[in-house]
N, CA, C and O of each residue as an XYZ file, in Angstrom:
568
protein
N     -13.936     10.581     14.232
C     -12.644     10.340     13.604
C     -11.883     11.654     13.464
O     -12.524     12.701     13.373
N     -10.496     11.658     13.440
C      -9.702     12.614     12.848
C     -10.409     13.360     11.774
O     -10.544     14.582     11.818
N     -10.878     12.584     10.770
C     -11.197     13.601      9.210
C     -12.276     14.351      9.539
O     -12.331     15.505      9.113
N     -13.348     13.811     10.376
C     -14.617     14.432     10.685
C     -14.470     15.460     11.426
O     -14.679     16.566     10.927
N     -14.144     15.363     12.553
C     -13.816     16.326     13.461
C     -12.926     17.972     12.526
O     -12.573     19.057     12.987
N     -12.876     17.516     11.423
C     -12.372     18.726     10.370
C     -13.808     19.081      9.621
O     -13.806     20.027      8.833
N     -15.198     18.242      9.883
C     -16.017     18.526      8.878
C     -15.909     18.215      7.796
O     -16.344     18.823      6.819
N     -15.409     17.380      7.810
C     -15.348     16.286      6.262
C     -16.717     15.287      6.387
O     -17.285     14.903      7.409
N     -17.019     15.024      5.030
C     -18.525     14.052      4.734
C     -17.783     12.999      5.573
O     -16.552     12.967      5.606
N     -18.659     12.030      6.336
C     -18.132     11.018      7.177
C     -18.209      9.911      5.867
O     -18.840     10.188      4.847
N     -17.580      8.808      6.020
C     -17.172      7.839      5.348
C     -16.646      6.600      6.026
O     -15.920      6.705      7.014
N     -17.055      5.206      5.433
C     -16.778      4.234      6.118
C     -15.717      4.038      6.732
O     -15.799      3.304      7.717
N     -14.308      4.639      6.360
C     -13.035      4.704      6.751
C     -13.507      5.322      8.474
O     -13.328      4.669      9.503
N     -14.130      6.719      8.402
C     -14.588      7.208      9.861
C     -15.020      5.988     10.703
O     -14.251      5.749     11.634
N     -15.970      5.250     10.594
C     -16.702      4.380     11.122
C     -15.341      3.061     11.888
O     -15.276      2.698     13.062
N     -14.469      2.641     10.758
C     -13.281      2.190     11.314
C     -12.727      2.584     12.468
O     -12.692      2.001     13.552
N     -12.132      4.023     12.017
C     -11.421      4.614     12.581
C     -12.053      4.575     14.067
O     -11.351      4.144     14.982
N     -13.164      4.951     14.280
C     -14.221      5.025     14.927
C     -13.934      3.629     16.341
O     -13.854      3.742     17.565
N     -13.830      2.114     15.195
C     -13.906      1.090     15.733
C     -12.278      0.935     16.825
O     -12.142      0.468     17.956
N     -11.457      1.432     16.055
C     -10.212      1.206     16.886
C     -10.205      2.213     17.847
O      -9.566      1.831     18.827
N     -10.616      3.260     17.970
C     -10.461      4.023     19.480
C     -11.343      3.360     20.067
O     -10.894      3.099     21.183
N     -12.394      2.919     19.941
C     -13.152      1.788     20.710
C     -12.589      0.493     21.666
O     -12.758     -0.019     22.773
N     -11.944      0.374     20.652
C     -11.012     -0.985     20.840
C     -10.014     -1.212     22.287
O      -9.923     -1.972     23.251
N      -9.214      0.277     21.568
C      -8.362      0.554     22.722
C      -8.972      1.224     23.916
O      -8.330      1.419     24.948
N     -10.442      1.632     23.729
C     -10.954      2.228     25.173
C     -11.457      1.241     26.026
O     -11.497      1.310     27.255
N     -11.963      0.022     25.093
C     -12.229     -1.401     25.779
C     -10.977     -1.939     26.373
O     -11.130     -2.757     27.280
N     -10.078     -1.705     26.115
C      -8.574     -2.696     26.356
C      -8.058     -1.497     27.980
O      -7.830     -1.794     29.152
N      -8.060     -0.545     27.457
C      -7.146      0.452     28.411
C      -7.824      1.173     29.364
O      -7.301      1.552     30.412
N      -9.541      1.482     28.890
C     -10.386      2.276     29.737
C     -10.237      3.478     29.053
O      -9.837      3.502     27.889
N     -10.574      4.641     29.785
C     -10.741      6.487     29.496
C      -9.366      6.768     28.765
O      -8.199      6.766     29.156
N     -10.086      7.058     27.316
C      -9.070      7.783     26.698
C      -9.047      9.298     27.390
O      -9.686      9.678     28.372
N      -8.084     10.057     26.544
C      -7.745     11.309     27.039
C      -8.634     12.209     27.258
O      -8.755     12.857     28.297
N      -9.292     12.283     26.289
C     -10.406     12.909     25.440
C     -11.598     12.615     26.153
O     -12.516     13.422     26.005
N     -11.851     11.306     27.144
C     -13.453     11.318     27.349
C     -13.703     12.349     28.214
O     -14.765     12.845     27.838
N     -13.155     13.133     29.494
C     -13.097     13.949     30.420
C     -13.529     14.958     29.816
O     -14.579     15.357     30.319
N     -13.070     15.741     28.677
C     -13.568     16.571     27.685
C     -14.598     16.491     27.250
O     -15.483     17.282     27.575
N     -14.858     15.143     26.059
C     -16.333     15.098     26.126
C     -17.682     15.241     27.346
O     -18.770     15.799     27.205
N     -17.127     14.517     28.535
C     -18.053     14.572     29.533
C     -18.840     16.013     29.792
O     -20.018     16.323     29.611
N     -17.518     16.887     30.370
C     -17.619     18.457     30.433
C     -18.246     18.705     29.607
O     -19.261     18.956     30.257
N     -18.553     18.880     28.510
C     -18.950     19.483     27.162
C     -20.855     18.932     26.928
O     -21.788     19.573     26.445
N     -20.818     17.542     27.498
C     -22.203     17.164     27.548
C     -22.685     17.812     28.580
O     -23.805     18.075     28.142
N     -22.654     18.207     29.511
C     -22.734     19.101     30.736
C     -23.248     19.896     30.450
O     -24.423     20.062     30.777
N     -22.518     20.792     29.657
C     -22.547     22.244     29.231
C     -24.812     22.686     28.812
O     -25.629     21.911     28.316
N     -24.986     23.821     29.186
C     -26.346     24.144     28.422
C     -26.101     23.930     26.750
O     -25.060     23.965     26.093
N     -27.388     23.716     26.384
C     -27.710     23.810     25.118
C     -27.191     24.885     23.955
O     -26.891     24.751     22.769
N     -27.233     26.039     24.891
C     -26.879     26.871     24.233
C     -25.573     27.408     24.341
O     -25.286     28.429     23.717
N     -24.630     26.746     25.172
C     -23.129     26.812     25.215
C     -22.754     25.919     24.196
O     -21.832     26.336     23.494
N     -23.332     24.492     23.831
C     -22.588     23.435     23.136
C     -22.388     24.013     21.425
O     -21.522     23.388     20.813
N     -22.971     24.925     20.774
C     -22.718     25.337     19.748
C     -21.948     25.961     19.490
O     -21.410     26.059     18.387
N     -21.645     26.707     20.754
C     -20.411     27.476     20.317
C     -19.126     26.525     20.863
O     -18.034     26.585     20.299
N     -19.301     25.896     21.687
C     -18.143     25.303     22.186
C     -17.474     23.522     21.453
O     -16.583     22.766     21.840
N     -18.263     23.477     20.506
C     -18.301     21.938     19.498
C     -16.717     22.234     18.694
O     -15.633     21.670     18.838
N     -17.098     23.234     17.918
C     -15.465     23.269     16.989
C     -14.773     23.026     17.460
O     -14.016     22.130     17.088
N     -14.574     23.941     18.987
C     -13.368     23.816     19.732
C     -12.566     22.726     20.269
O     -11.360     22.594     20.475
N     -14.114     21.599     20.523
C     -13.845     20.532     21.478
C     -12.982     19.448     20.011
O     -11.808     19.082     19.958
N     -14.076     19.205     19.037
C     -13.790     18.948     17.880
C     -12.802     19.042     18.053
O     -12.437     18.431     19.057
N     -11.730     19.781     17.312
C     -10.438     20.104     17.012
C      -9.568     19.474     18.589
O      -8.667     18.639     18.510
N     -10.011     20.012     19.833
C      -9.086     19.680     20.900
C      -8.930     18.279     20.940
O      -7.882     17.896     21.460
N     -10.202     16.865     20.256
C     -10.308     15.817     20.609
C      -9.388     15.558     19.569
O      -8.533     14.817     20.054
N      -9.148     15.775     18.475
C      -8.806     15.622     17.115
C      -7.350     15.535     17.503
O      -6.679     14.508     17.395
N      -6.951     16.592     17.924
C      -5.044     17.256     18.103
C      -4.930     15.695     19.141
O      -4.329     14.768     18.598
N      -5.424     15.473     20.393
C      -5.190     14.315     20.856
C      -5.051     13.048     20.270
O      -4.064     12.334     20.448
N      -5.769     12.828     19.752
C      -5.599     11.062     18.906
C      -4.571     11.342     17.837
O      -3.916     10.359     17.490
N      -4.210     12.894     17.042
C      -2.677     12.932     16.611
C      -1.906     12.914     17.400
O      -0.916     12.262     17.068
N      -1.857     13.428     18.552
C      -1.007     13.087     19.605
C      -0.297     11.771     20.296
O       0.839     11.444     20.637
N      -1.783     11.135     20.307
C      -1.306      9.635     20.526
C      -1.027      8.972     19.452
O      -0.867      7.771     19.670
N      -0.902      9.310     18.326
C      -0.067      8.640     17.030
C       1.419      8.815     16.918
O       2.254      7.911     16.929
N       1.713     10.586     16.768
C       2.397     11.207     16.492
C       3.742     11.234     17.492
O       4.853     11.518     17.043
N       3.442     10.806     19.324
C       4.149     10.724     20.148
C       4.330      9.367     20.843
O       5.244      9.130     21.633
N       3.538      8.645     20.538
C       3.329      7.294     21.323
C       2.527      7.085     22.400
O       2.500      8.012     23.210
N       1.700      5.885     22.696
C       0.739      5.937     23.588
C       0.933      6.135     24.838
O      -0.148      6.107     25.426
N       1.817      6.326     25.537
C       2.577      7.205     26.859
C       2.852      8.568     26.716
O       3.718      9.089     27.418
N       2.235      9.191     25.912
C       2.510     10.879     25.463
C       1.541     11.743     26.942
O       1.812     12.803     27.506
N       0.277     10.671     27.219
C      -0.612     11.746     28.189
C      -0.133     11.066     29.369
O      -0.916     11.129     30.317
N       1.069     10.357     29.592
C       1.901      9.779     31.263
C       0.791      9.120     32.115
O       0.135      8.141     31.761
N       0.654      9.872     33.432
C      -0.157      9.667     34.680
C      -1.600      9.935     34.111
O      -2.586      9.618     34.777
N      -1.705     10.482     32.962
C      -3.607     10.835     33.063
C      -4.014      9.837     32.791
O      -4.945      9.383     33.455
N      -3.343      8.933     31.448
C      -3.546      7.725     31.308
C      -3.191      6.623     31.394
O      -3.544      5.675     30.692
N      -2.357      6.635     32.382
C      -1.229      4.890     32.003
C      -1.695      3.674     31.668
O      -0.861      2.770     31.614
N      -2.752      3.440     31.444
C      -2.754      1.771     31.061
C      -2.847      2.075     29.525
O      -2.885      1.031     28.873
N      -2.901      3.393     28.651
C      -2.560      2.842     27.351
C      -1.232      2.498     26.823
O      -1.063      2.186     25.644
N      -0.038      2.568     27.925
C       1.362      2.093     27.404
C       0.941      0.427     27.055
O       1.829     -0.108     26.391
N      -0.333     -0.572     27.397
C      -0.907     -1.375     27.474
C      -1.365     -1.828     25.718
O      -1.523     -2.986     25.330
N      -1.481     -0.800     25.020
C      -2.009     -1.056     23.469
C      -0.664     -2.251     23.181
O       0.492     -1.991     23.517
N      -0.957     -3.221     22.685
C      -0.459     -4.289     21.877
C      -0.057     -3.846     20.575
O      -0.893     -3.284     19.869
N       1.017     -4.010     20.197
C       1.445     -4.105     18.888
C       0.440     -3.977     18.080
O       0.073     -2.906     17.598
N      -0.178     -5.306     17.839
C      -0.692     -5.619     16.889
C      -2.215     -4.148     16.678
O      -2.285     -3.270     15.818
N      -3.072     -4.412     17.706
C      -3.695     -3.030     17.882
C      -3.470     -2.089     17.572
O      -4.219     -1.526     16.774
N      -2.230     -1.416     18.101
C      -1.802      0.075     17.474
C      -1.153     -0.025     15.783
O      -0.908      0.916     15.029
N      -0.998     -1.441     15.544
C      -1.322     -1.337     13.759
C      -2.668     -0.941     13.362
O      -2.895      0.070     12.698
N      -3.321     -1.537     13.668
C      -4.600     -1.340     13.862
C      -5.121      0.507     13.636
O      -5.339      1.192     12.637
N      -5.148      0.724     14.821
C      -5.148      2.028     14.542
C      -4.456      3.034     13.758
O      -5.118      3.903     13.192
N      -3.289      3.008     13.673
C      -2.711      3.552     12.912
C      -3.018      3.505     11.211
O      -3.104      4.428     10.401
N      -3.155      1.887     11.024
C      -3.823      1.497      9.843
C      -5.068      2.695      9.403
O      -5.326      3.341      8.388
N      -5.551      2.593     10.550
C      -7.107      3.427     10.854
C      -6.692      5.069     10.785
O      -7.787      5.589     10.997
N      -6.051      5.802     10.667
C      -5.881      6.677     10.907
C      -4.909      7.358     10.071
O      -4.522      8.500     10.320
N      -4.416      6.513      8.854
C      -3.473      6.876      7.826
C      -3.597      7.885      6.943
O      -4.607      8.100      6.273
N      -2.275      8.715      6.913
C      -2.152     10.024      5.875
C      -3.105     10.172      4.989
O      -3.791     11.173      4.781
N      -3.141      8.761      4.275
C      -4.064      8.576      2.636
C      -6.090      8.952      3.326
O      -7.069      9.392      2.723
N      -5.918      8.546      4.618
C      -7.639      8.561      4.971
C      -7.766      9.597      4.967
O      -8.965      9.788      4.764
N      -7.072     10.861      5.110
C      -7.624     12.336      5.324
C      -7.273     13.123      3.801
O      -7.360     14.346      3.687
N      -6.876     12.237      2.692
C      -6.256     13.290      1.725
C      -7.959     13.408      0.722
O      -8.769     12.484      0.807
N      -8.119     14.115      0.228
C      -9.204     14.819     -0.935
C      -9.701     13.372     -1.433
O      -8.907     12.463     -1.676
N     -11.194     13.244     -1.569
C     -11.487     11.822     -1.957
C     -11.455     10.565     -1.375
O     -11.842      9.490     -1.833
N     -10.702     10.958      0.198
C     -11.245      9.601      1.018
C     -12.443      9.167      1.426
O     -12.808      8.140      1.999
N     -13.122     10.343      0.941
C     -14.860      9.435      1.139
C     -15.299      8.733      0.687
O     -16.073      7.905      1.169
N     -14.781      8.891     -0.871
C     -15.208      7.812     -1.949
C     -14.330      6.160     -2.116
O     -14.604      5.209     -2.849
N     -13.426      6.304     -1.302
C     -12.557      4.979     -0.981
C     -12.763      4.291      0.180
O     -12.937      4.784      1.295
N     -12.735      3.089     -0.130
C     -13.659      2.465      1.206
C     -12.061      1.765      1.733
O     -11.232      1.423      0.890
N     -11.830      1.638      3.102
C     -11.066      0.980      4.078
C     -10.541     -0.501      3.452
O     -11.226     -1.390      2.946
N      -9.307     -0.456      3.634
C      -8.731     -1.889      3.271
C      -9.091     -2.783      4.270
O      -8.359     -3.044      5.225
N     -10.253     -3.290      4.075
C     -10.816     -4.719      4.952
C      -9.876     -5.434      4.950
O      -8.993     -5.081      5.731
N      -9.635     -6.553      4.233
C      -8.481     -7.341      4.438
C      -7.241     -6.958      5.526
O      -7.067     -7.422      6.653
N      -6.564     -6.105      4.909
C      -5.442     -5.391      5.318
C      -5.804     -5.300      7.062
O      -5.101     -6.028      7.762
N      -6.507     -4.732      7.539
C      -7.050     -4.398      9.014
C      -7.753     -5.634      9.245
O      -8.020     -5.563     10.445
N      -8.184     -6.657      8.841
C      -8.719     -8.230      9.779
C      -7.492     -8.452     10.123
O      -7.187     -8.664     11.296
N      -6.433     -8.430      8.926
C      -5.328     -9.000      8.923
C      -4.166     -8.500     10.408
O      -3.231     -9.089     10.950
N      -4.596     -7.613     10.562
C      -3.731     -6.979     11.328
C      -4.180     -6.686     12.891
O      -3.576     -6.028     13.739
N      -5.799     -7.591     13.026
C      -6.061     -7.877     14.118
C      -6.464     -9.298     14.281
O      -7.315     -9.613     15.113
N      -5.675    -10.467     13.242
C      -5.740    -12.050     13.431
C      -6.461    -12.868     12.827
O      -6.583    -14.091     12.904
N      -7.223    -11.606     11.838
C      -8.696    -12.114     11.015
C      -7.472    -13.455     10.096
O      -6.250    -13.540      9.980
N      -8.623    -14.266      9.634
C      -7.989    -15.208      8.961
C      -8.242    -14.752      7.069
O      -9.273    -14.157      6.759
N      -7.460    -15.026      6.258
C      -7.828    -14.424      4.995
C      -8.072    -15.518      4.146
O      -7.709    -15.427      2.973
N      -8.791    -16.838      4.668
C      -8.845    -17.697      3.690
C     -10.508    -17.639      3.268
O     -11.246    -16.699      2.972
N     -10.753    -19.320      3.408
C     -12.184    -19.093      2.490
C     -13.350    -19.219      3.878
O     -14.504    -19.569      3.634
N     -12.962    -18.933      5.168
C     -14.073    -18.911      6.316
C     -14.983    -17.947      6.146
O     -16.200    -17.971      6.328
N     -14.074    -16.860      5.679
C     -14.870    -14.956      5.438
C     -15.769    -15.200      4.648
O     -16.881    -14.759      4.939
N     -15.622    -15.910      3.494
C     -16.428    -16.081      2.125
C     -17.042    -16.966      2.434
O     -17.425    -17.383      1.341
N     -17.514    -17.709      3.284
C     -18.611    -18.858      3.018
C     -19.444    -18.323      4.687
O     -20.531    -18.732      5.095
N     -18.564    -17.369      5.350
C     -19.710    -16.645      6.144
C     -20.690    -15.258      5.630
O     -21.719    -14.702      6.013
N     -19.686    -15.094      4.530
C     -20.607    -13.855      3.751
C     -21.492    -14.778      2.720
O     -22.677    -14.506      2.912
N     -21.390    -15.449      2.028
C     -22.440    -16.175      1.675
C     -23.833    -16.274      2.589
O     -24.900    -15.660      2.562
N     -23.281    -17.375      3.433
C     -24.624    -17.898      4.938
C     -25.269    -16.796      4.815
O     -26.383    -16.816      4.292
N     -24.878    -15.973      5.131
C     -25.389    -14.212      5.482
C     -26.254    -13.926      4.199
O     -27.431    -13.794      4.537
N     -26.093    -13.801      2.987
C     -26.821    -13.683      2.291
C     -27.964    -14.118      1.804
O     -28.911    -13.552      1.258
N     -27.657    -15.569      2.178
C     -28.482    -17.352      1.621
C     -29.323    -16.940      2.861
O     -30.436    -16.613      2.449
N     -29.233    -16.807      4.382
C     -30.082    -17.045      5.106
C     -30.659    -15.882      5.992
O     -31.781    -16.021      6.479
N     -29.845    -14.603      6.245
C     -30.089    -13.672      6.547
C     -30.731    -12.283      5.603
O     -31.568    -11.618      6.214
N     -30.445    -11.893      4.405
C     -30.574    -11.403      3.813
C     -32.023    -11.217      2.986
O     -32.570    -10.218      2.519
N     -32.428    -12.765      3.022
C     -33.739    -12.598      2.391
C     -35.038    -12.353      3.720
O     -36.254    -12.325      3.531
N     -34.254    -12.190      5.137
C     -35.534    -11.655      5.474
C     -35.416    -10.032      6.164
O     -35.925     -9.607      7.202
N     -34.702     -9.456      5.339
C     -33.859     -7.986      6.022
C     -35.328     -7.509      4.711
O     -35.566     -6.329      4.453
């Protein structure tokens, strides 16, 4: 996520955040950033320590990039993310909001609702009588 890649304690919000670049790498293919990572797994053992912050931060400035400019900001490297759907890049953006990186977003957990909602989840009583099942029948043998 954005916050991590600063060395912030990871937090369920990360894990989100996490889920929507996923999302859109399933929908669009190679984000900007995987070419980078690739190179970097490459690298010896003893290059990747010094070269992590850097990548860190370079992967980081990108996904502000694709917020901050719109998902046609990287043109020809990537064109099928002009492809993100509306509703998705709420999604992410949701995922990636001012409030997730300010002092104490570790201890605040992600507006569930808010983000089903904004990828079609339904908000009635289906959620709640599948989190039940889950408990009643899954739970007692975890």
């Amino acid at each position: 996520s954005i916050r991590s890649s600063a060395g912030c304690e990871r937090a369920p919000a990360d894990d989100v955040e996490a889920l929507g670049w996923m999302l859109v790498s399933g929908l669009c293919g190679e984000l900007p950033w995987f070419p980078w990572l690739a190179d970097y797994y490459q690298l010896k053992t003893s290059l990747k320590e010094f070269k992590r912050a850097k990548l860190l931060d370079r992967v980081a400035a990108g996904k502000r990039r694709l917020l901050d400019e719109g998902w046609d900001c990287f043109g020809d490297e990537c064109p099928r993310l002009n492809e993100v759907p509306p509703h998705l890049d709420a999604f992410v953006r949701a995922c990636c909001a001012p409030a997730a990186v300010e002092e104490g977003a570790a201890e605040r957990l992600p507006d569930y609702v808010q983000l089903r909602r904004l990828l079609g989840g339904a908000d009635g009583q289906e959620e709640l009588q599948d989190c039940r099942a889950y408990q009643a029948l899954v739970e007692p043998l975890l």
